[in-house]
C-alpha positions as CSV (number, residue, x, y, z in Angstrom):
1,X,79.2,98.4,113.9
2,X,82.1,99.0,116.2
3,X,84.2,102.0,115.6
4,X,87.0,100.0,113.4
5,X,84.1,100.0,110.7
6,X,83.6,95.9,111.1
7,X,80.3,94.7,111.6
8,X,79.5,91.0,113.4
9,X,81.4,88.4,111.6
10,X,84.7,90.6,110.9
11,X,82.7,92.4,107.8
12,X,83.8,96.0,106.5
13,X,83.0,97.9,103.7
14,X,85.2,97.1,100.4
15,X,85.9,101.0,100.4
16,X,88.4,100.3,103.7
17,X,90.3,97.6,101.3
18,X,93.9,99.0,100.0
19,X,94.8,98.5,96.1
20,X,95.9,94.5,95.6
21,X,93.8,93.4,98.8
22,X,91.1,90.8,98.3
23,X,87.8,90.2,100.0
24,X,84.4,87.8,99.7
25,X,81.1,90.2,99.7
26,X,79.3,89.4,102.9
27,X,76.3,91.3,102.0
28,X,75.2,94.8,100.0
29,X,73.4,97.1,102.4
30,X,71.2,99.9,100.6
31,X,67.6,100.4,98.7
32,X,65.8,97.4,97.5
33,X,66.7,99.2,94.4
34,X,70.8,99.9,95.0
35,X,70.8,95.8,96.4
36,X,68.9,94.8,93.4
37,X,71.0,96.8,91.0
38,X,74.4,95.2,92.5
39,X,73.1,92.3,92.6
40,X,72.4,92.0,88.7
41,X,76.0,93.5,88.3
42,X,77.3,90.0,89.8
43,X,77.8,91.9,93.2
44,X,76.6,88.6,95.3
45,X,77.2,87.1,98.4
46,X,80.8,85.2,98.4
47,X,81.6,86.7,95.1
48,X,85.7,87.6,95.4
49,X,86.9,90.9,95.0
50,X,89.8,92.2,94.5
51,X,90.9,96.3,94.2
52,X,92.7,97.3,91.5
53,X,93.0,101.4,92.0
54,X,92.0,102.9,94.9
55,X,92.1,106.8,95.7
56,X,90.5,108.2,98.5
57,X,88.1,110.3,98.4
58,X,87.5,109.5,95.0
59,X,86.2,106.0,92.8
60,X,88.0,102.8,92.9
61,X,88.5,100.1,90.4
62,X,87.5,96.6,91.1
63,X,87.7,93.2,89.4
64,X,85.7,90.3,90.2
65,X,84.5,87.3,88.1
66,X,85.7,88.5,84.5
67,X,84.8,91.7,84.9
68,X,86.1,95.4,86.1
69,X,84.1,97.9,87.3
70,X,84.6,101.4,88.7
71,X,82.4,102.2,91.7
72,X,81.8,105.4,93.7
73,X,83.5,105.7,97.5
74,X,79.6,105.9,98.7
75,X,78.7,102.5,96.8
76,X,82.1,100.7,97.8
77,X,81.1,102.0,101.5
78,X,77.6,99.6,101.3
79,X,79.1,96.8,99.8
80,X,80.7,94.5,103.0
81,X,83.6,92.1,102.7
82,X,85.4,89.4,104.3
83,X,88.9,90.4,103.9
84,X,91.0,87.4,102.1
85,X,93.9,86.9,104.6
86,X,97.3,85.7,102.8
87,X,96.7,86.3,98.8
């Protein structure tokens, strides 16, 4: 991880995304438990997400599939995106 936050392949965590930005989840790093958890939530690889509320320090609101969810900054910080450039 470089000091930008973005891992190999352009990844960062979907906390650094700003309210109306969009990304594709690269991966969820964590626990067995946390990935597995996330995972049955719908949080897979390539799913889009997009934020909807975002305020630092605190939770942010995110939709993806049919579905909106709010999620702690310390989950958001696990859960890696490809940023979606020009939506």
């Amino acid at each position: 991880m470089n000091s930008c936050g973005s891992i190999s392949g352009g990844g960062l965590p979907l906390a650094f995304l700003s309210e109306g930005e969009e990304g594709a989840i690269l991966e969820v790093r964590g626990g067995k438990g946390l990935v597995q958890r996330l995972s049955d939530m719908g949080f897979t690889p390539s799913t889009k997400v997009k934020v909807i509320r975002s305020h630092p320090p605190g939770p942010m609101l995110v939709q993806f599939r049919d579905s909106r969810i709010a999620l702690g900054r310390g989950i958001s910080m696990k859960i890696f995106v490809s940023r979606e450039e020009g939506r």
